[in-house]
Structure formats: structure tokens, C-alpha cells
N, C-alpha and C positions, 0 to 999 in steps of 0.2 A: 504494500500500500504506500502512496507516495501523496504526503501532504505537498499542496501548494504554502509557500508561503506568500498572500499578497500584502503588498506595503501601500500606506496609505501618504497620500501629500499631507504630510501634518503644518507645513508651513505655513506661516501668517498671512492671513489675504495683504498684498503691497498696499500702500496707504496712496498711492494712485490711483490704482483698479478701486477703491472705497471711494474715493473725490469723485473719479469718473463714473459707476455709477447713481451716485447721488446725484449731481448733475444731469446726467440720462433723462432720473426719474424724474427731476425739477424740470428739465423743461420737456418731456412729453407732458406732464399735467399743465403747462405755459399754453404749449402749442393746440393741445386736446382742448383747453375752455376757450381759446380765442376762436379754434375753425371748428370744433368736433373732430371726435376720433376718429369717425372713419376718412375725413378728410384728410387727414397727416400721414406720410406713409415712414416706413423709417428711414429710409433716409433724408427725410425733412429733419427727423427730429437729430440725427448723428452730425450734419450743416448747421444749425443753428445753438447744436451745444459744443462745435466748432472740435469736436473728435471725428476720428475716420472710420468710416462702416466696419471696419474689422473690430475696433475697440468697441460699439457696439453690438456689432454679436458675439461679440466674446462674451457679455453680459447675456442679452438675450437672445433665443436665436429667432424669434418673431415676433411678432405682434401681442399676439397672444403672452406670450411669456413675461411681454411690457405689463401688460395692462392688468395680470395676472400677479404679478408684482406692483403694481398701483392700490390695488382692492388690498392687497394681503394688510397692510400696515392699518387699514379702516377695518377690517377686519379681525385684527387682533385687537380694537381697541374696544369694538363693541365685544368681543368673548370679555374682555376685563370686565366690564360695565356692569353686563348681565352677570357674571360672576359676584362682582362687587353686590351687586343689588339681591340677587341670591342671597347671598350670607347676611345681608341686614334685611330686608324683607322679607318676613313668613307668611305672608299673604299669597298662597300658591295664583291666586283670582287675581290681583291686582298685578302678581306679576307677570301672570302670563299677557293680560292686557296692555301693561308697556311694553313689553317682548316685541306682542304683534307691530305694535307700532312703531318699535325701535325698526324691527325688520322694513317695512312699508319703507321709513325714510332711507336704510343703505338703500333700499334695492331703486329710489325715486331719483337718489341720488347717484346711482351708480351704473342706471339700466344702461351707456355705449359701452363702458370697458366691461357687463357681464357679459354685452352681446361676440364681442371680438374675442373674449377670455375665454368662452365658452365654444364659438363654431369653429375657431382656426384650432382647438385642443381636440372636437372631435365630441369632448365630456356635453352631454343637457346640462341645463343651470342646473335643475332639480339634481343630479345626481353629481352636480361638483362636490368636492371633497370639503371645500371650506363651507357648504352649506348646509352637510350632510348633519351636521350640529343642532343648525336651526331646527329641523325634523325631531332630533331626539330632546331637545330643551322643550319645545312645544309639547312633547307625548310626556317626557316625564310631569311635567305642571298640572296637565290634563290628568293625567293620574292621581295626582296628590288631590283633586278637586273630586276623585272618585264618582264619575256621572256614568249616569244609566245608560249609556252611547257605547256603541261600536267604539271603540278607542281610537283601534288603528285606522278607520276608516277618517273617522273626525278630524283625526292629526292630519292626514292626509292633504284635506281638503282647506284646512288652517294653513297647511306648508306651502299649496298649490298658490295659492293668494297672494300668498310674499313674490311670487317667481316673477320675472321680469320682465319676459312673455306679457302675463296676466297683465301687470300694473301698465306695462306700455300699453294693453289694449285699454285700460279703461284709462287712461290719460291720456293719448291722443283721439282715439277712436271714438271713447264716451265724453271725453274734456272734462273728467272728475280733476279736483284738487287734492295735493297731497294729504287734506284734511280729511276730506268727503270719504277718500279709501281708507283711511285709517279709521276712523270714526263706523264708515261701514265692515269691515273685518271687524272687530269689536262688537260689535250689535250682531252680527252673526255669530261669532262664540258664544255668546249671553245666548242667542236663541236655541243655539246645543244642547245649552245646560239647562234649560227650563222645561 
């Protein structure tokens, strides 16, 4: 029997390749709120943050991987939130109803980089990795509130709401405000549970 031995790059990321992606990401979010994302391609954003397309795909190797990196840092800060608000709120009810609504503003606020993070990966929003959370925070809260519902069906149907899909259709197509959806998600949990 013959082990491999593999060796890993244990050296420090250089403190250039750090400046140069921080950079990257500052001005694709520059470039993405001035034109929209789908209008930027990368190499607009690798010219304007005055590096050479190789320095930025050595970072990312598409679009996708930008934008996917864009959402990650919004998205670690809402797990903190809900986390934080978890351990001081035992109101399973009240917090799943900021939840929904926390959910409602990423996704209002995030719907071009889900769209791009999602089709050029190949992944549905619904079954991205980083949202795959949302789904089980929503089932466990619903649990704690112990209702006479199909669980998993409920959850289901709470998760599908947040998706980005969904909110684009009833914001452009219906002209709800980010109020209106969140206010209505919320009125429909209460009507699950009664």
C-alpha cells in the first residue's frame, strides 16, 4: 500500500493579491450601482480598477464567482444578526417574522448578483448553498411554534417567497413595495398558524 503524501500551500495570501482583491470587489459594486450588473462585463471592471485581466481571474474566474463573492460578506452578516437575535429573542413568532422580512430585504436588495451568482454557477437560488440556511432557520422557528401544519410543506412555501424569482415577479410585474411583500409574507405565516 503506498500512501500519497499531499502538501498543502500553507503560505500567507501576499498583501497585494489582498489590496487587489478588495479593490476588484470595491469597484465591481462602483461599477454594478452606476450601470447594473448585467451591464459590466469583466473586463470593464479589471480597466477601471486599472489591474490586468489575469490579476482578475486569478481572483475570480467569472462572473459568477464576483458576484458570489459580493452577496457572501451580506450574507455572513445577516447569519450574525439572526444568530445574535436568536440568543436574545425567545419569541420563536416574532422571530421568525423578522427573519421573513430580514430575508424579503437581502433578497430586494440583492435580486442582479442572485441572478448572475446563480445561472452562470448552474446552482437555483432555492438550492444555493448560502440559502440553504434560510430553509432550515425558517423550519426550525416553525417548529418551536409547534402548529397543526404540514411543517415541511409550510416551510417550503415561506422559503419559496424569499426566492428572487418570486420577489422580482411581484416587484416588477405586480409593482409591490418592498413593504407591501414583506408585510404580505407575514400575514400569510399568521394565516398558517390560525
Amino acid at each position: 500500500m503506498t500512501d500519497i503524501l499531499q502538501l498543502s500551500d500553507s503560505r500567507p495570501t501576499r498583501a497585494d493579491a489582498v489590496k487587489n482583491r478588495s479593490l476588484l470587489l470595491e469597484t465591481a459594486v462602483r461599477l454594478f450601482d452606476e450601470h447594473g450588473v448585467e451591464a459590466i462585463s469583466m473586463s470593464a471592471i479589471a480597466e477601471a480598477a486599472h489591474v490586468g485581466k489575469g490579476t482578475l481571474y486569478r481572483h475570480f474566474r467569472n462572473k459568477a464567482e464576483l458576484c458570489n463573492a459580493l452577496l457572501d460578506q451580506e450574507q455572513r452578516q445577516l447569519q450574525l444578526q439572526t444568530f445574535e437575535r436568536l440568543r436574545t429573542t425567545c419569541d420563536p413568532l416574532e422571530n421568525l417574522r423578522w427573519f421573513l422580512r430580514e430575508l424579503v430585504d437581502f433578497t430586494y436588495k440583492n435580486t442582479p448578483l442572485l441572478y448572475v451568482g446563480a445561472s452562470e454557477s448552474g446552482i437555483t437560488l432555492l438550492d444555493h448553498p448560502a440559502h440553504i440556511w434560510w430553509r432550515q432557520t425558517i423550519r426550525a422557528l416553525l417548529e418551536q411554534l409547534n402548529p397543526a401544519v404540514d411543517l415541511d410543506y409550510i416551510t417550503d412555501v415561506l422559503y419559496i417567497m424569499t426566492d428572487a424569482h418570486t420577489i422580482n415577479f411581484q416587484r416588477y410585474a405586480m409593482g409591490y413595495d418592498k413593504t407591501r411583500i414583506q408585510d404580505g409574507l407575514v400575514s400569510a405565516l399568521l394565516r398558517f398558524l390560525s
